[in-house]
C-alpha positions in Angstrom: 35.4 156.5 98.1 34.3 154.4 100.4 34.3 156.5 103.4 32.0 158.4 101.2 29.3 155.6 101.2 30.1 155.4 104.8 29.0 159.0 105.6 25.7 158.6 103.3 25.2 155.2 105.8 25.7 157.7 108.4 23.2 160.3 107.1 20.6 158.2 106.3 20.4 156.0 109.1 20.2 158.9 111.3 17.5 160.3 109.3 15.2 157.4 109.4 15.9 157.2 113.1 14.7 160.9 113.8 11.5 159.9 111.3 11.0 156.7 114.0 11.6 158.9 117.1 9.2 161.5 115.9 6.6 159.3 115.1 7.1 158.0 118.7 7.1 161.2 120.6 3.9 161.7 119.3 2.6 158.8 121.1 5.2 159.5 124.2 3.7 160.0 127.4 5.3 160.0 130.7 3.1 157.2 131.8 4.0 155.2 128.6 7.5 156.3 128.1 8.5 153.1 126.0 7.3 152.3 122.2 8.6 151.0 119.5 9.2 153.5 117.3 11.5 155.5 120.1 13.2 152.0 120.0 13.7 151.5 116.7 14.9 155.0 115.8 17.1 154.6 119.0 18.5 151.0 117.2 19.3 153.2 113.9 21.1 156.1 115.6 22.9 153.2 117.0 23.8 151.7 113.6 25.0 155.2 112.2 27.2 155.6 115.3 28.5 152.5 114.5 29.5 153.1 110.6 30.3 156.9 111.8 33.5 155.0 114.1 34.3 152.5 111.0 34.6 155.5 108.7 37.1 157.5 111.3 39.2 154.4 111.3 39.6 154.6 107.5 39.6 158.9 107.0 40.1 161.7 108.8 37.6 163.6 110.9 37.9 166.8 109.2 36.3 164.4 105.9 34.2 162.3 107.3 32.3 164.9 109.7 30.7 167.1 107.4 28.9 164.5 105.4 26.8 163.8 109.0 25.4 167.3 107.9 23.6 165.5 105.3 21.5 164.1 107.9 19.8 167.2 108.2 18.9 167.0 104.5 17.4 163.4 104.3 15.5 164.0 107.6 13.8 167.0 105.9 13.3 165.2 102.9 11.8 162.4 104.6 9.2 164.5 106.9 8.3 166.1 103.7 7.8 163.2 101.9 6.4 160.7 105.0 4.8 162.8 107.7 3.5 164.9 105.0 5.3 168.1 106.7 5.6 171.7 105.1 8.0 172.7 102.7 8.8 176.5 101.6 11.1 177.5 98.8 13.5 178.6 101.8 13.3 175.3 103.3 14.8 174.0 100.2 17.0 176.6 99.2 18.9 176.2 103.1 18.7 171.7 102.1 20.6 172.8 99.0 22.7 175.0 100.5 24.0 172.2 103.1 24.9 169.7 100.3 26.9 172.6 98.5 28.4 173.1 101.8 29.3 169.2 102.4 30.5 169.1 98.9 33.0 172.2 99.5 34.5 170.9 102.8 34.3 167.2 102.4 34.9 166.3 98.4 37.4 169.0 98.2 39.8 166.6 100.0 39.7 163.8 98.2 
């Protein structure tokens, strides 16, 4: 089960790094091309690489990949929730539809 908390690692690393490079492409420019935030969200993505290669040494690809589809949930989630971004009912029904989908391929392994 650990390669399980591995993959939500993953996820949500990744997520908050897309929620740090969006909030610095909005002050991007290519005469300032360098800001925190890109660097920061850069430094996360890192990090979830980094548990992402720790997790394949301890489970199988065909496991482990799936749950980095969960990234795509908690980055929604979080530009809902922190960059006050629009949700729709479909926008929600496709987020539960991926965790279903993560559940099917990845938990039915264990």
């Amino acid at each position: 089960m650990i390669v399980v908390l591995y993959g939500l690692i993953v996820s949500v690393l990744g997520a908050f790094g897309a929620i740090l490079l969006k909030k610095g492409a909005v002050k991007w420019s290519f005469r300032r091309p360098f800001n925190l935030f890109l660097a920061a969200g850069g430094i996360l993505y890192v990090f979830a690489t980094i548990f992402f290669v720790a997790g394949l040494k301890i489970a199988p690809l065909s496991f482990l990949f799936p749950f980095t589809a969960l990234l795509y949930v908690f980055a929604s989630l979080l530009g809902i929730f922190l960059l006050k971004e629009k949700w729709s009912s479909l926008k929600i029904i496709g987020l539960v539809c991926i965790v279903v989908g993560v559940l099917f391929v990845s938990l039915g392994k264990i």
